[in-house]
Structures are given as structure tokens and as C-alpha cells.
N, C-alpha and C positions, 0 to 999 in steps of 0.2 A: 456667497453662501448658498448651503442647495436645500429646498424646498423640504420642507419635513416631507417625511414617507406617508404614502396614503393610508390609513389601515380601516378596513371592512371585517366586521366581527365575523368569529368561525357561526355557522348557525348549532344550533343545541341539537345535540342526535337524540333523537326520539327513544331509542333506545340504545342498549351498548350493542357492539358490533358480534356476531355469532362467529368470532371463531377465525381464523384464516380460512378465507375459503377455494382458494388454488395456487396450485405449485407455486414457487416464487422461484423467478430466476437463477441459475445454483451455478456455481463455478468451483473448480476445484484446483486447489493450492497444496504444491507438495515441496519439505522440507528439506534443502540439505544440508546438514550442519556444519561442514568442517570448511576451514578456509586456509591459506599459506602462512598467516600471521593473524592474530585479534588485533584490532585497532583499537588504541585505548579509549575513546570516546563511544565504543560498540555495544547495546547493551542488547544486542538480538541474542540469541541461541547461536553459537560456533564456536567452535571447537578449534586448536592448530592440528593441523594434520602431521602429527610425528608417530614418523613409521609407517609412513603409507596410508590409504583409505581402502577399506574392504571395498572396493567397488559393488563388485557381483555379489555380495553377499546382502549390503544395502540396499540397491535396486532389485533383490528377491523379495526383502522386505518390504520393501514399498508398494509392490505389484500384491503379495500376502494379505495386506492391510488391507490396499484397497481391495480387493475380493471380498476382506469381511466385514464389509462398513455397503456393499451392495445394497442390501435389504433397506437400508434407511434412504437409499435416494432410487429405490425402484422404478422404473418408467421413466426418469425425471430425464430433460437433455441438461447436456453442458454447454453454457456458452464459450467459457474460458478455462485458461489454464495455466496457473504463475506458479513455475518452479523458481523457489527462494533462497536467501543461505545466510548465511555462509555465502559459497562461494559456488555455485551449481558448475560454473563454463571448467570447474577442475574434475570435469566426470569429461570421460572419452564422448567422441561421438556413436561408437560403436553402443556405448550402455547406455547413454539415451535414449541412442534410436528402440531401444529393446523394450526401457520404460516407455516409450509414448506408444507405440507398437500393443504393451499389456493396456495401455489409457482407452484407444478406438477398440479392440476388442472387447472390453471388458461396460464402459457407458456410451450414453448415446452420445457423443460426440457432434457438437453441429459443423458441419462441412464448412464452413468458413470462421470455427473457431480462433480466438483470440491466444498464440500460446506464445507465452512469453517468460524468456530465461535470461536469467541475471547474473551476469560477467565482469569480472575486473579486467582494467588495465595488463597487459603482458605477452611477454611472445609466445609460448605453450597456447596460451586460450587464444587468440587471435590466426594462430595459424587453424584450429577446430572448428571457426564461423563456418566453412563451407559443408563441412558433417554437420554441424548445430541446425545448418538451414535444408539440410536434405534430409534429417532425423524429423521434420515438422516442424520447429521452430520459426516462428512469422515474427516475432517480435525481438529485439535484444535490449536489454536498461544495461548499461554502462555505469560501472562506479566509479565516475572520474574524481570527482568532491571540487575538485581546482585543477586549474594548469598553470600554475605557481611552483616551481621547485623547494621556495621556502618555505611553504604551507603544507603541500604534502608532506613536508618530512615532518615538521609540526605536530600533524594530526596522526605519524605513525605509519603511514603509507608505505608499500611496499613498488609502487612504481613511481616513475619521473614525471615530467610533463612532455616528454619527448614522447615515451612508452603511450600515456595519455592520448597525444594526439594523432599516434599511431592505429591505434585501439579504434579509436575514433571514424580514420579513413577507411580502414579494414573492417569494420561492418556494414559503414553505409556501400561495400562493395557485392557484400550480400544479403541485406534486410532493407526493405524498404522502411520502416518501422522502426525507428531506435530511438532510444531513451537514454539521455544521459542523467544522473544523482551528480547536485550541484554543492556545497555548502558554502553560506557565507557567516559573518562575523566571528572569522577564523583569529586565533590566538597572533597577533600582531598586524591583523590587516588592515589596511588602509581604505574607504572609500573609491578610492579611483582603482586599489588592488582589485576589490570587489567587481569593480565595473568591468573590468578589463577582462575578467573570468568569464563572467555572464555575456559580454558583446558575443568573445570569440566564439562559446559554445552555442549563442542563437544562428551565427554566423557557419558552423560546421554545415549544415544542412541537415539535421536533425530533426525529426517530428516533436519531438517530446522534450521537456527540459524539466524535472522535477528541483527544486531550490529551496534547502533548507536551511534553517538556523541551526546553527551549533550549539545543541543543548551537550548540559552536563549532567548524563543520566546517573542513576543512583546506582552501586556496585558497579561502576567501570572505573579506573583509571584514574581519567581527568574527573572524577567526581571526589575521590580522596584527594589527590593532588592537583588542585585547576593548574592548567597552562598560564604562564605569564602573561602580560598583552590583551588578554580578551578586550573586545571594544568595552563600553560602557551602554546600557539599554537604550539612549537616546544614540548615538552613533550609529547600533544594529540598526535601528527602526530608519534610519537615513537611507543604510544598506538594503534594508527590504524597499523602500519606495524604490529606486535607483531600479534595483533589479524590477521588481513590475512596468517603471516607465520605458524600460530598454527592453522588454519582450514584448509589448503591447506595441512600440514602434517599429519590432521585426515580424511582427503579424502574428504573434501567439496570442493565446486566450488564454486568459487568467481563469480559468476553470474551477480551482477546486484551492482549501488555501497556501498550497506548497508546491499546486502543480500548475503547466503550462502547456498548448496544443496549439498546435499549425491545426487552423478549422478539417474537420474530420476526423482528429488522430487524437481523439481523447480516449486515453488507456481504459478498456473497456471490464476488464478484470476491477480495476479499482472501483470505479465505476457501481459495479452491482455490490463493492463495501458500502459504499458510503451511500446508496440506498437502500439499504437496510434488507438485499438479498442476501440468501444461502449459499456457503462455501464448504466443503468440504474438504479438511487438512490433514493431509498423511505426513508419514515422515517425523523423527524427532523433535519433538516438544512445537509438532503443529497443533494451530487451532483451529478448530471448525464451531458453524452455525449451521443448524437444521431446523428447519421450524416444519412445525406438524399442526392441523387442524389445532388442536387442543393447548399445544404447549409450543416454546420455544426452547433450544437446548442450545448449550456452549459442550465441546467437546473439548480435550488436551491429550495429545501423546505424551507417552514418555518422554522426558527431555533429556536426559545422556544419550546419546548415540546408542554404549554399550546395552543400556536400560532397554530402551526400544528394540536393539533386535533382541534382548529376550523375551522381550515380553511378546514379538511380535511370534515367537518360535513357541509362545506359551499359547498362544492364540488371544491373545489379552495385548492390545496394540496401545487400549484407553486406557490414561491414567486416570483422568475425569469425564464425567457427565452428570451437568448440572443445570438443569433447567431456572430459564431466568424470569425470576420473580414480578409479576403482575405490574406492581408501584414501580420495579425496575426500567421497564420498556419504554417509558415517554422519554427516558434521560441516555437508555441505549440506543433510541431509535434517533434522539437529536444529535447527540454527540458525533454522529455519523452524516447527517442529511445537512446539517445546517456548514458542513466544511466548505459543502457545495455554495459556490457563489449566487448559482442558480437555485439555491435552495429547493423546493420542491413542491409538488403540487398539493393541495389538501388531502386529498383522497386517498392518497399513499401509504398516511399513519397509519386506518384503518388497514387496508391490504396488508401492510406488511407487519403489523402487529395484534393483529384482532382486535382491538381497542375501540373503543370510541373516541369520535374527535374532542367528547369535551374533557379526555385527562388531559388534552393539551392547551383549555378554553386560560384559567387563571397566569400560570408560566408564561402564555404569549402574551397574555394582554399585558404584564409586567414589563415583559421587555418592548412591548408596541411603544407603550409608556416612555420608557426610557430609548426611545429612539434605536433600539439596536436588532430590530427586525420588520419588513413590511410585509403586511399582509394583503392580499389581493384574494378577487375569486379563484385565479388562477396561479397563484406561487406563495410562497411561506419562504422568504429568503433572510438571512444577512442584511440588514445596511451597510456600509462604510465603518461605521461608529462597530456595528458588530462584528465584522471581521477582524478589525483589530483588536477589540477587549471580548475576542469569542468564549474563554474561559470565564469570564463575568457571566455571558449570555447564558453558557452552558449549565452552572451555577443554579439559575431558575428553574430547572428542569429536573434537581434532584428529589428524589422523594423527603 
């Protein structure tokens, strides 16, 4: 049995914090929506692509938008830069390179930014890794899910496990840096299925291994009609140990609580989410966070494809902006910080929320209480007990 956590009280701020008082790390995230098929268990923003994709039309928009979203991240640099989807690796390498070309012209760009694009399985995108990686692309995420032929087809998949591990060889041919999207407690699998997915893919040579559970989000699919077979919550929770004890003995780091890193190759875009930095999101039905001295702000594009570029030709790109509420912040800023295994340092609320540390003084001491978080002078992390009942811990932290 292990040692209860140590816990040392936050000390009482003298007073509340004045405000954010300098830039916070900003990354920017841009959208593409359309994909070759929706996968029923999907519940991101995508669209099927019938009848083509305006290509040139979309990345005018994107380069439009960003021009007019300038003024709120003025002076500020970028660390990174995750184009999402849908399906991004179905844009030529020609009009990327055009989009990341308007990205360095247009913000500060740091010279050994973080940029990273997200690609399926298949022959068309796999032969374009070599343009992907000469357009500026330094990173690639792979959406493998499995390399099970039963399970891909399962979950709706539109390539094999052949295509998969093809996919696979053919980046690390040209990205140092790649990222495979794992899923387990797939609709009929087996614990040793599970195992046998995750071996081979810590085994690719891969830096990065993200591994999720197979939820069944609301308005997809498998949320009206679940798949047959689903494990049972004590079998998944088998699946989730199995999968952390086999990447921990292939030298990954259980980093954050879905993801995994060969030391040094912790995806650096996610990274400034879940510490509670500024993103900036163009692109159909993206989201962004801007925070300013005074206020913090949630942004939303248009979410139809169509929608966006009108609006984007209207010069009106935002559908929303809404600044988030005072009592909001301790429950926005944990829900992000505490994913972190490392949880984070005390000091950070304050910076990155304006806040005082004692909105977060009652919340923590509950869950110190309740064994699901340790506090030290130097980190505010997760226990064991909290990473698995994290939705309990998070719970404490609503207004």
C-alpha cells in the first residue's frame, strides 16, 4: 500500500491577484473540416467531402481570418501550430505550403516552432508526407485507432491494418516526430487484442503514442445505436492498466491522461492546453482562448464549412465571443492542468488566470482530503486515486 500524499496548505494571498500581468504562451490551431468518410463514433466538426473540397477557396479563408484576428495577438510570438480535422493530410502539399507561407508572414513565428498536422491512414496522403515535410511540417499524428482488421472496420474505418502500417513506415521516413491516435475498449476486443495494438505501435518507432477510450459521444452514431460487444467498465479499466504498463516498459511517459512520450517528445501544442495558455483558432467551427489583462475570452467560428466562408467574405469569420466568467476559471483552469500527471506548479493559477490562489484554497483542501490530489510547495498534481476518478476530482472545482 502507498504512503498517503503529503499535503502542505496553499498560504492565503494577501490580496487577489491584479489581473494577468504578461502575454501567455499562444499557439495557434487551425481547422479543416472535411474528411473522406465520418466515422460513426466522430463527434469533432467534419464534414464528407462530396464533390470535391474548394481547396483554394478554404485556405484564402483561413489566411482572411487570420489577417483579421491580428490585432488581438499583436506583438505576441507563436510557439506552435496544430492544423486539425477532419482530415488536413487531404489538402495538396502545394496549398499548405501557401497556408503556412501566409502563418511566418503574417505572426511571429518562433524559428523552431512546433507544427504539427493530422493525417489518416492511405495511399494519396502518404505519398504527400514528402511536400507535408518541405511545406514546414515537423510533426505528423497518425489516426491509426488499431491494427486489427476486425476493429477497424468496427469503428467504421476507411483503411486496413496493412494501409496502417504502411502509413506508419512512410512517415517515420520523413518526420522525425510522429504521433500515432490509439483506441482501445473497441466494440468486441479482447484484452490481449488490446495488448497486441499497443505493443506493436510502441514498437514502430514512434515518439508519441496518444491512447484512448472509446467513448460514445452524444449525436454520433454509435451514441443512437452502441456497437455490440463493448467491453464492460471493469475489463476497459484492465485495458487502460495493460496499455500504461506496456508503454512505461517501452520507455514512454505517461505524461498527460491519454497521452504518452519517448522523454523529450511531449507534444508541445497540447502542452500549452492543458496549461491553461492562449490559442488562437481559425478555420470552421474552431475554437480559441485569448486572454487580456482584464478579461479572458472563448472564441467560435462558424461551424459549417459553407457558413464560414461566408461569413469569412462577410468579414465576420466569429460566430461567438464570450468572455469567461470570474467563478468560471478555477473549474476552467483545473479541468485542463490537473490532466497533467505532473500537475502543476502553484504559481501558474495566478499567471494564468488573474485569480487568486485562495479561489482554489476550499476545492483542494476537499480533494487533499479525499486522497485525490497532493500538494507540495512545488506541484498541485493528481494522485493515482485522481487520475482514475479525475471526473470526481474535477466535480470540486465547479462553481
Amino acid at each position: 500500500m502507498s504512503a498517503a500524499p503529503r499535503v502542505i496548505p496553499l498560504r492565503p494571498a494577501d490580496r487577489p491577484a491584479p489581473g494577468i500581468a504578461a502575454p501567455l504562451p499562444l499557439s495557434l490551431y487551425i481547422h479543416f473540416p472535411w474528411c473522406v468518410r465520418k466515422c460513426p463514433y466522430c463527434d469533432f466538426n467534419s464534414h464528407e467531402a462530396r464533390g470535391g473540397i474548394p481547396e483554394d477557396d478554404y485556405v484564402g479563408a483561413l489566411i482572411a481570418d487570420l489577417e483579421s484576428a491580428l490585432p488581438s495577438i499583436w506583438g505576441r510570438r507563436v510557439s506552435t501550430v496544430f492544423i486539425g480535422g477532419g482530415t488536413p493530410s487531404l489538402l495538396s502539399p502545394q496549398a499548405l505550403e501557401r497556408l503556412l507561407e501566409a502563418v511566418r508572414s503574417r505572426v511571429n513565428l518562433l524559428p523552431q516552432a512546433e507544427i504539427t498536422l493530422e493525417a489518416n491512414p492511405g495511399t494519396v496522403e502518404a505519398q504527400r508526407y514528402a511536400g507535408f515535410r518541405a511545406a514546414g511540417v515537423n510533426r505528423l499524428s497518425l489516426g491509426i485507432q488499431s491494427l486489427d482488421d476486425r476493429h477497424l472496420a468496427a469503428l467504421g474505418r476507411i483503411h486496413d491494418a496493412a494501409a496502417a502500417r504502411a502509413a506508419i513506415e512512410a512517415a517515420l521516413r520523413h518526420f522525425d516526430n510522429v504521433n500515432l491516435d490509439l483506441m482501445y475498449a473497441l466494440p468486441g476486443q479482447t484484452p490481449d487484442e488490446a495488448r497486441r495494438d499497443i505493443e506493436e505501435a510502441a514498437a514502430s518507432g514512434v515518439a508519441h503514442l496518444s491512447a484512448y477510450h472509446l467513448t460514445l459521444e452524444p449525436n454520433t452514431p454509435f451514441h443512437h445505436s452502441p456497437p455490440a460487444g463493448l467491453p464492460d467498465p471493469d475489463l476497459a479499466a484492465d485495458m487502460q492498466v495493460a496499455v500504461e504498463e506496456i508503454l512505461a516498459g517501452r520507455g514512454f511517459e505517461h505524461y498527460e491522461t491519454s497521452a504518452f512520450a519517448r522523454p523529450g517528445m511531449r507534444c508541445r501544442h497540447n502542452l500549452n492546453y492543458w496549461r491553461f495558455g492562449d490559442y488562437l483558432g481559425i478555420g470552421a467551427g474552431a475554437h480559441g482562448k485569448l486572454s487580456f489583462h482584464d478579461r479572458i475570452v472563448r472564441e467560435a467560428r462558424h461551424r459549417h464549412p459553407q457558413a464560414y466562408l461566408e461569413g469569412v467574405a462577410r468579414g465576420e469569420p466569429i460566430q461567438s465571443r464570450t468572455p469567461i466568467a470570474e467563478e468560471d476559471l478555477p473549474m476552467e483552469f483545473m479541468m485542463n492542468a490537473l490532466r497533467l500527471n505532473d500537475g502543476f506548479p502553484p504559481p501558474l493559477f495566478a499567471e494564468r488566470t488573474g485569480l487568486s490562489p485562495e479561489a482554489l484554497r476550499r476545492p483542494l483542501e476537499q480533494a487533499a482530503a479525499r486522497g485525490l490530489v497532493e500538494i507540495t510547495p512545488e506541484r498541485i498534481r493528481p494522485t493515482e486515486l485522481g487520475r482514475r476518478f479525475l471526473n470526481d476530482l474535477l466535480e470540486l472545482f465547479c462553481p
